[in-house]
N, CA and C of each residue as an Amber inpcrd file, in Angstrom:
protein
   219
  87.3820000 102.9620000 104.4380000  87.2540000 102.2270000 103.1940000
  88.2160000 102.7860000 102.1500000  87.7560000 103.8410000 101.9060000
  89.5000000 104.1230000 101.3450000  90.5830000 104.3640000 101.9420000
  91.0330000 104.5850000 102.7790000  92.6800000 104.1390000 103.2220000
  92.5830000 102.6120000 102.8090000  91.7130000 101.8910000 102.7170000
  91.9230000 100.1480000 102.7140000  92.0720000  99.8720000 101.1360000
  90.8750000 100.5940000  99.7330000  91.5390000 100.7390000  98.9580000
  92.5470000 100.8800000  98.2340000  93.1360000 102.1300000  98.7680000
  94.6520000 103.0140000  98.3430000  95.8890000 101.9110000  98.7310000
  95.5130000 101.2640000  99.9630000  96.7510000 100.5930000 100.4460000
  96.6530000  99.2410000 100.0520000  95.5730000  98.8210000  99.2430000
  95.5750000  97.2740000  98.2350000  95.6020000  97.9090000  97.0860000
  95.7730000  99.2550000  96.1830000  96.6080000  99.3640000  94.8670000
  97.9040000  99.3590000  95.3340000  98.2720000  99.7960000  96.3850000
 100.1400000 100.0500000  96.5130000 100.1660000  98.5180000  96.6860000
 100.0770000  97.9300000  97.5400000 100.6340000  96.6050000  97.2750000
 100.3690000  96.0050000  96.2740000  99.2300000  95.5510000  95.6790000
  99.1550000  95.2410000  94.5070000 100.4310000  95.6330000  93.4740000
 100.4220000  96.9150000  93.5670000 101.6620000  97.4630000  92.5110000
 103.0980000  96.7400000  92.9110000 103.0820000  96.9130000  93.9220000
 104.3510000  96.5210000  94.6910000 104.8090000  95.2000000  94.5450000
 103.7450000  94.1830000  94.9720000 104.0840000  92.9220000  94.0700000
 103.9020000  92.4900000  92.7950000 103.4280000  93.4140000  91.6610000
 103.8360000  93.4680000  90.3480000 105.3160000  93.8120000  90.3550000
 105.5330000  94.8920000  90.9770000 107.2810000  94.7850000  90.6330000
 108.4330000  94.1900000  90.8670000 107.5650000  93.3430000  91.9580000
 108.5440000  91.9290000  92.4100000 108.6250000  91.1320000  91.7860000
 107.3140000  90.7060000  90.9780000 107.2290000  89.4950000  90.1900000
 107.8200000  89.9660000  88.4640000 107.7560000  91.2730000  88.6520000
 108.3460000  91.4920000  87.1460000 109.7390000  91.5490000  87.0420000
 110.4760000  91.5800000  88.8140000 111.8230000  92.1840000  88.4330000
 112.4780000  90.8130000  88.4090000 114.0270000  91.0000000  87.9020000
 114.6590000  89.5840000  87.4760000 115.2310000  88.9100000  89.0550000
 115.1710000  89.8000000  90.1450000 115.3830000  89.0980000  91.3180000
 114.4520000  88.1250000  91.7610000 113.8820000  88.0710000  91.8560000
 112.7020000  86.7580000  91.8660000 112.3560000  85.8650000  90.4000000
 113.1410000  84.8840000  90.8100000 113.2850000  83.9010000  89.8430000
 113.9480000  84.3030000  88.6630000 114.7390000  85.1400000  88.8830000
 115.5590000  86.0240000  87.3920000 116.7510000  85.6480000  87.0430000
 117.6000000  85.5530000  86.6620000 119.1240000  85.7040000  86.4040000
 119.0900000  84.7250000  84.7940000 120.5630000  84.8040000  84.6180000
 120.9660000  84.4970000  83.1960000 120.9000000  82.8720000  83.3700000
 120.5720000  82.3170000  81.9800000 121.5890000  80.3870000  82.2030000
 122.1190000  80.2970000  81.5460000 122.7700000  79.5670000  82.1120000
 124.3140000  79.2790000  81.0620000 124.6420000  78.1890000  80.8660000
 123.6790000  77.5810000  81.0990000 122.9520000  76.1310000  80.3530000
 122.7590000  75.9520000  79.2220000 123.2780000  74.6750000  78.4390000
 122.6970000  74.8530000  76.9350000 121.6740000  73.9250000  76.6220000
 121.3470000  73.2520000  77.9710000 119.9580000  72.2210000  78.2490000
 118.9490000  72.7520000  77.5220000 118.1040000  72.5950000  76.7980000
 116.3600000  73.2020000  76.5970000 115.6960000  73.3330000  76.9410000
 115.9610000  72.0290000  77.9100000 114.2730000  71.7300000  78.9960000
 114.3270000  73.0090000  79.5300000 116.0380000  72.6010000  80.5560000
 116.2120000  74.0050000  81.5020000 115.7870000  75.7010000  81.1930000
 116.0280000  75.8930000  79.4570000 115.8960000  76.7380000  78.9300000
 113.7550000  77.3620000  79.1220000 113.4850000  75.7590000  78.7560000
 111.7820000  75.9260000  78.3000000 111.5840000  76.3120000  79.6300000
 111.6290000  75.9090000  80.3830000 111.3180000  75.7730000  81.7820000
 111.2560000  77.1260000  82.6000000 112.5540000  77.7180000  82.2640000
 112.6990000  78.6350000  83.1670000 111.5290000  79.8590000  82.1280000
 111.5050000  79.8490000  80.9460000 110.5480000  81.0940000  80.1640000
 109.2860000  80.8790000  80.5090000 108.7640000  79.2240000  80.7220000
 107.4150000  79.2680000  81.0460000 107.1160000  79.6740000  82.7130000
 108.1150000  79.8380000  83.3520000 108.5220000  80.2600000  84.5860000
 107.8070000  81.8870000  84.7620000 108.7770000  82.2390000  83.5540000
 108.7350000  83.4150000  83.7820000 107.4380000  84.4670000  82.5880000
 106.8820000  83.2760000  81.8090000 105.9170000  83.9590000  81.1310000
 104.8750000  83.7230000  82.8180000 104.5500000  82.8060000  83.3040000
 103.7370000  82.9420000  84.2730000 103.5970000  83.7520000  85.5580000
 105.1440000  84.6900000  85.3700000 105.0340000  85.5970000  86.5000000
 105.0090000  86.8200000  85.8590000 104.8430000  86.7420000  84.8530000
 104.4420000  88.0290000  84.2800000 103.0220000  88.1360000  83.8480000
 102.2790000  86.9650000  83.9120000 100.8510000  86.9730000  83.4480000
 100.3840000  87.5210000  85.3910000 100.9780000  86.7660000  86.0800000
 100.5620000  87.1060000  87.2210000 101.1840000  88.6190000  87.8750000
 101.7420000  89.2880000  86.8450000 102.0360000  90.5060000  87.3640000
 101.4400000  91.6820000  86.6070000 100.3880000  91.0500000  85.5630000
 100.0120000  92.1110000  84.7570000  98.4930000  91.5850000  85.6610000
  98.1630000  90.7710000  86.2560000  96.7760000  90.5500000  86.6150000
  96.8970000  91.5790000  87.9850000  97.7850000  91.5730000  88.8560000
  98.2550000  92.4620000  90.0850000  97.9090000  93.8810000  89.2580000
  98.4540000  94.2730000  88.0180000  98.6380000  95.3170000  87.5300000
  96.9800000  95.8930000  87.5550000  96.1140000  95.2720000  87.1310000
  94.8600000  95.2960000  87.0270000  94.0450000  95.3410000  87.7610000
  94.1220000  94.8310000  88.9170000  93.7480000  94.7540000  90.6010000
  94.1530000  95.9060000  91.1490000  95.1330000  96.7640000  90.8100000
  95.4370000  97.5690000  91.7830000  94.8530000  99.0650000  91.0130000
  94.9800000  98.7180000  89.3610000  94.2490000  99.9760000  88.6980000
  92.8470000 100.0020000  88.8130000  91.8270000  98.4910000  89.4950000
  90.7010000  98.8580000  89.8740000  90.5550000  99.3960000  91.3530000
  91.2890000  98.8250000  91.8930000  91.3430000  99.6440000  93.7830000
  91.7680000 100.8060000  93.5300000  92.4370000 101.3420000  92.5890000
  92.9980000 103.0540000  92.8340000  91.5710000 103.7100000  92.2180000
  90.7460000 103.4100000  91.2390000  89.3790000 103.5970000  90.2380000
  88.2770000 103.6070000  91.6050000  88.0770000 102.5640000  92.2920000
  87.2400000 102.4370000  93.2680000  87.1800000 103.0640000  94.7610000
  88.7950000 103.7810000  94.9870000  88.9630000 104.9270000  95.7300000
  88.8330000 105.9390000  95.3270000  88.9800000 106.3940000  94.0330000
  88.7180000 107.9330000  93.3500000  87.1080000 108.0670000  93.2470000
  86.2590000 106.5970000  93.0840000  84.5450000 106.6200000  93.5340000
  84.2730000 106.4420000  94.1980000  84.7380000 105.8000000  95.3650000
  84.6600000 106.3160000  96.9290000  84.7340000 107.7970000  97.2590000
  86.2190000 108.4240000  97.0870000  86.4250000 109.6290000  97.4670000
  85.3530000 111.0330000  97.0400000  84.9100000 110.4230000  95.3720000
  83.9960000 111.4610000  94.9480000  82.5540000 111.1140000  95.3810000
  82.4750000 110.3280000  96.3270000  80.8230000 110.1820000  96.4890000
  80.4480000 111.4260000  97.5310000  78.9060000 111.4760000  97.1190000
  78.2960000 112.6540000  97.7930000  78.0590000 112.5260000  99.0910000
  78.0230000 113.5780000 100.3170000  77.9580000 112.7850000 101.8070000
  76.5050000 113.5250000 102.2280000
């Protein structure tokens, strides 16, 4: 049960940093469209809402292995 913990905060973390980094769905435009403009921020406000929720998931699996690990046997 905890090795299964520990190894759903690392991923968890792990795909927070995918979804936060600019390689997934990232780069510049050089567009002077708006839509294109609106589009791509609401893009990317939503992978950052979904990378701070990962962020949170994985700080309760690392919390719920440290009360695993400290339980009495």
């Amino acid at each position: 049960m905890l090795n299964v913990l520990i190894w759903a905060g690392v991923i968890l973390l792990a795909i927070a940093v995918i979804l936060s980094s600019s390689w997934f769905g990232g780069g510049y435009i050089r567009s002077e469209d708006e839509a294109v403009i609106e589009a791509r921020q609401l893009q990317k406000k939503q992978r950052m809402t979904w990378a701070l929720r990962c962020i949170g998931l994985s700080v309760l699996a690392f919390m719920l292995a440290l009360i695993v690990y400290n339980l009495p046997l």
